[in-house]
C-alpha positions in Angstrom: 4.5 43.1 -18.2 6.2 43.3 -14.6 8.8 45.9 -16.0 6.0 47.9 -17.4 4.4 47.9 -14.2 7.7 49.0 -12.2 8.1 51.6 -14.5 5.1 53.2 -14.1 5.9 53.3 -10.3 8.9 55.0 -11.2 7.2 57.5 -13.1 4.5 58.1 -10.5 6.9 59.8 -8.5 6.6 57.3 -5.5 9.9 57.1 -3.5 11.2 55.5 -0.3 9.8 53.2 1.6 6.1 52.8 -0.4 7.6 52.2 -3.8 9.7 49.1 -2.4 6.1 47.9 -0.7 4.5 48.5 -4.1 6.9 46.5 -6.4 7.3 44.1 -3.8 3.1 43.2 -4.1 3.7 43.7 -7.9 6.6 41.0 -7.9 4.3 39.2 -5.8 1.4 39.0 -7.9 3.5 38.4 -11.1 5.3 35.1 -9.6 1.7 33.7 -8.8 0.7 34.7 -12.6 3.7 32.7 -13.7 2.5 29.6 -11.5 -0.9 29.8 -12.8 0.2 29.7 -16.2 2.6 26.8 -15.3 5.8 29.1 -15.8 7.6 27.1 -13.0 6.3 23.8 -13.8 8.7 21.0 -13.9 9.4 17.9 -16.2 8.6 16.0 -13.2 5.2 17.2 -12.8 2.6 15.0 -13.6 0.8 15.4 -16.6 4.5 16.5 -18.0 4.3 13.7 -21.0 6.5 11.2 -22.6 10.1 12.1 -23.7 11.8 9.0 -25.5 14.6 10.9 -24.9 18.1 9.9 -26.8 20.9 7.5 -27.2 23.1 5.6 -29.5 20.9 3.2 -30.2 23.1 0.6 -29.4 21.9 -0.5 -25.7 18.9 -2.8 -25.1 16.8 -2.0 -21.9 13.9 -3.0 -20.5 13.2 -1.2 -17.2 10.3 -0.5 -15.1 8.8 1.6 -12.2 6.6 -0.6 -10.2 4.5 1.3 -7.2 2.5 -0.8 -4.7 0.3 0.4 -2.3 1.7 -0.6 1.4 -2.0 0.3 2.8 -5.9 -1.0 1.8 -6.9 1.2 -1.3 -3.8 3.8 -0.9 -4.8 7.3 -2.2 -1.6 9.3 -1.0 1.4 9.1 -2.9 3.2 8.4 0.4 1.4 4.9 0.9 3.3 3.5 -1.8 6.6 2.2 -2.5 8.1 1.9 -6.0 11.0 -1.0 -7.3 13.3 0.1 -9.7 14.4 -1.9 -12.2 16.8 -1.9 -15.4 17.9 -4.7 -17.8 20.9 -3.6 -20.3 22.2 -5.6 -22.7 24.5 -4.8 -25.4 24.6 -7.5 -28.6 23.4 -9.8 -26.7 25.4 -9.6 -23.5 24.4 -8.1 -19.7 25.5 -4.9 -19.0 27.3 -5.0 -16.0 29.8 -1.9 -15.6 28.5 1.8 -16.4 25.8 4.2 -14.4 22.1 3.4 -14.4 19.8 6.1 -12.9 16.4 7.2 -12.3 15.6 10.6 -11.3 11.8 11.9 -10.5 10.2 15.1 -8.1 12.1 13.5 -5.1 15.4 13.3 -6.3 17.7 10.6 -7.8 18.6 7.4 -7.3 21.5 5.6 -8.5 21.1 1.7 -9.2 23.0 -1.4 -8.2 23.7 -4.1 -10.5 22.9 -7.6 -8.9 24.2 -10.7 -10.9 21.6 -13.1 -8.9 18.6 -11.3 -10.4 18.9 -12.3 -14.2 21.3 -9.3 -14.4 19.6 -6.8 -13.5 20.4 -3.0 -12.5 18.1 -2.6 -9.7 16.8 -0.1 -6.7 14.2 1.2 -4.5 11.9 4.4 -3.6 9.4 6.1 -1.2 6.4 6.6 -2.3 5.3 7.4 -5.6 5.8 10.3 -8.1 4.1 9.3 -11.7 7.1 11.0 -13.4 10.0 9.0 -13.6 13.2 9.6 -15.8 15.9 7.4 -17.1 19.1 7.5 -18.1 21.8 4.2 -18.8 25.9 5.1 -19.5 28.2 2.3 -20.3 31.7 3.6 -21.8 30.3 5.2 -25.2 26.7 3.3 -25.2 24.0 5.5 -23.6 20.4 6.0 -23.3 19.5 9.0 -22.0 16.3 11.3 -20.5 13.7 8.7 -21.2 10.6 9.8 -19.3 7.4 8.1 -18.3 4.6 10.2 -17.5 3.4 7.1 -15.4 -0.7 6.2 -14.5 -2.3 8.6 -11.6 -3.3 6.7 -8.5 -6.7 4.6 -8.8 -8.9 4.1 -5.7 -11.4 1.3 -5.7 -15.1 2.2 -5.3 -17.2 -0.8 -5.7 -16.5 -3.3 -3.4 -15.8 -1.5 -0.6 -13.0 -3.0 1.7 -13.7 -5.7 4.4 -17.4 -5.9 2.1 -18.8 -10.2 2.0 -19.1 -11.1 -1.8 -21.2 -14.4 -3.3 -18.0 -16.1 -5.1 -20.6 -17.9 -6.8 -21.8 -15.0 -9.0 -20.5 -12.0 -10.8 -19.3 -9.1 -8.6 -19.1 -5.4 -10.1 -15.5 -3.7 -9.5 -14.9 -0.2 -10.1 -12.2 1.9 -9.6 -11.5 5.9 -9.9 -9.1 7.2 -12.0 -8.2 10.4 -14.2 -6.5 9.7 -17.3 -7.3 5.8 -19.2 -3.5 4.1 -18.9 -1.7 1.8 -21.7 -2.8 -1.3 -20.1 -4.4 -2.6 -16.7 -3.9 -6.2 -14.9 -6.5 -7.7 -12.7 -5.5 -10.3 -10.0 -7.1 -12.1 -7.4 -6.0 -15.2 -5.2 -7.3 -17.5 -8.1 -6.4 -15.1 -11.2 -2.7 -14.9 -11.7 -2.7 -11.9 -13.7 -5.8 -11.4 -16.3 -5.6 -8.5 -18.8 -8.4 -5.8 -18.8 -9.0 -2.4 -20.1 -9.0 0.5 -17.9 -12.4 2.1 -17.9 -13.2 2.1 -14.6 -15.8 -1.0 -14.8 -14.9 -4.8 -15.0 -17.3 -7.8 -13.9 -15.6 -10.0 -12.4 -17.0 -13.7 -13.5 -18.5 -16.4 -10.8 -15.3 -18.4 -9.3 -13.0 -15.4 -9.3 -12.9 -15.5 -5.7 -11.0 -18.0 -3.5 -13.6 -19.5 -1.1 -14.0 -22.3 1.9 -17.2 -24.9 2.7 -18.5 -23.6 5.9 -17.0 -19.8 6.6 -15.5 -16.5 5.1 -12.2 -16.4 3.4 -10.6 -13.7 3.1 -9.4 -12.3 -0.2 -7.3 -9.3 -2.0 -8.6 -7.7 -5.2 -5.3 -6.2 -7.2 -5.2 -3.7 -10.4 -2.5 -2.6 -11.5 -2.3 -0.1 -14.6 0.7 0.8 -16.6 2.1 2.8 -18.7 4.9 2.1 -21.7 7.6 4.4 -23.9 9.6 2.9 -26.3 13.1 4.4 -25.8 14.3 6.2 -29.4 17.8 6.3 -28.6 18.1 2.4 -27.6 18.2 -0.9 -29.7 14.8 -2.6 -31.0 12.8 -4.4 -28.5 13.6 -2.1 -25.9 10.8 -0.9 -23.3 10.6 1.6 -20.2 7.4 1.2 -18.3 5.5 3.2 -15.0 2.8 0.9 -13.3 0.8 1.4 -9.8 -0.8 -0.9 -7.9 -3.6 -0.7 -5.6 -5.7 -3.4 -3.8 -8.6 -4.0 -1.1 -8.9 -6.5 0.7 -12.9 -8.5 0.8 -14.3 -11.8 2.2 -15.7 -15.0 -0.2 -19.1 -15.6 2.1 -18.8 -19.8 2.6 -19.8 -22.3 -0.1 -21.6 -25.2 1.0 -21.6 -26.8 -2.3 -17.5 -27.0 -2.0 
């Protein structure tokens, strides 16, 4: 379409400076059409997909993305952090020599095997980009381009942060999010870690609160929501995974019957 357009300048007659003007605005308009239509988007974008990528199926791995807001209910990506984390085994036996990386909108980072933390290939980011990709090369074993199009960022909307709850009855939570992930976690200073499905809603039963005799005590609400591919190129029971974690923090009003 743009070099039907530039030819018709041509054809027109117009020379000199005003035809560069006009194919300039032509070029112009035709690189925001692209854009609109997603003809620069990028496998890092979110909403990208899944890719379970490829491999010689001979590797094990279990690795994760883990983002956790570093501020009360975090809504910019930049409030987060996100631990990187690879297991590789091979018949059996920790991978311990090779190159482990994960690459997403920001860049790539290269992890560091560490022998103390049940042998695991391991590293850190800023923030938070949904799309992470993965790719594991020991000698001739690989597993490579395995993507997680990972959960969008949830806010909390019911309680609101710093907001007194009644441990001793049910309290609503809800939370925003776009898409509904693989799984969500709920956890509280008394609930370890309490499966839940992610529709926005969850009553959270009397007693889920920590709380004191005679004054407020404060508590944090966490949900984290994840999601899972299955690598195709790697050995059975292997699992790459994209979670986010957000929180508020809320006070247990006193107890007297404690």
């Amino acid at each position: 379409m743009g070099l039907i357009f530039f030819v018709f300048v041509e054809k027109l007659g117009v020379t000199g400076v005003l035809q560069t003007m006009i194919k300039s605005l032509l070029a112009s308009n035709l690189l925001l059409a692209l854009v609109a239509c997603g003809g620069t988007s990028s496998e890092f974008d979110p909403g990208a997909g899944d890719d379970p990528g490829t491999g010689t199926k001979t590797l094990t791995i279990n690795g994760s993305a883990r983002a956790e807001a570093r501020a009360t209910n975090a809504l910019d990506p930049g409030q987060f952090s996100t631990d990187l984390s690879v297991r590789v085994e091979l018949n059996g036996i920790p991978v311990t020599t090779g190159t482990v990386t994960v690459r997403s909108a920001t860049g790539m980072i290269a992890l560091v095997y560490d022998p103390n933390n049940n042998g695991r290939w391991e590293g850190s980011a800023a923030g938070y980009d949904e799309v992470y990709l993965f790719d594991i090369e020991s000698g001739m074993d690989n597993v490579k381009g395995v993507r997680v199009d990972g959960p969008d960022i949830h806010t909390f909307t019911k309680p609101t942060a710093g907001a007194t709850l009644d441990s001793t009855l049910e309290n609503a939570l809800e939370w925003d999010r776009g898409d509904t992930a693989d799984s969500a976690t709920l956890r509280t200073d008394i609930i370890d870690s309490l499966a839940i499905p992610d529709t926005g809603k969850y009553a959270l039963a009397a007693g889920g609160l920590k709380a004191e005799k005679d004054q407020t005590k404060e508590n944090q609400i966490r949900i984290t929501r994840t999601n899972r591919v299955t690598p195709s190129g790697a050995a059975g029971g292997s699992e790459v995974s994209v979670s986010v974690q957000n929180s508020i923090q809320v006070l247990a009003a006193p107890n007297p019957a404690l």
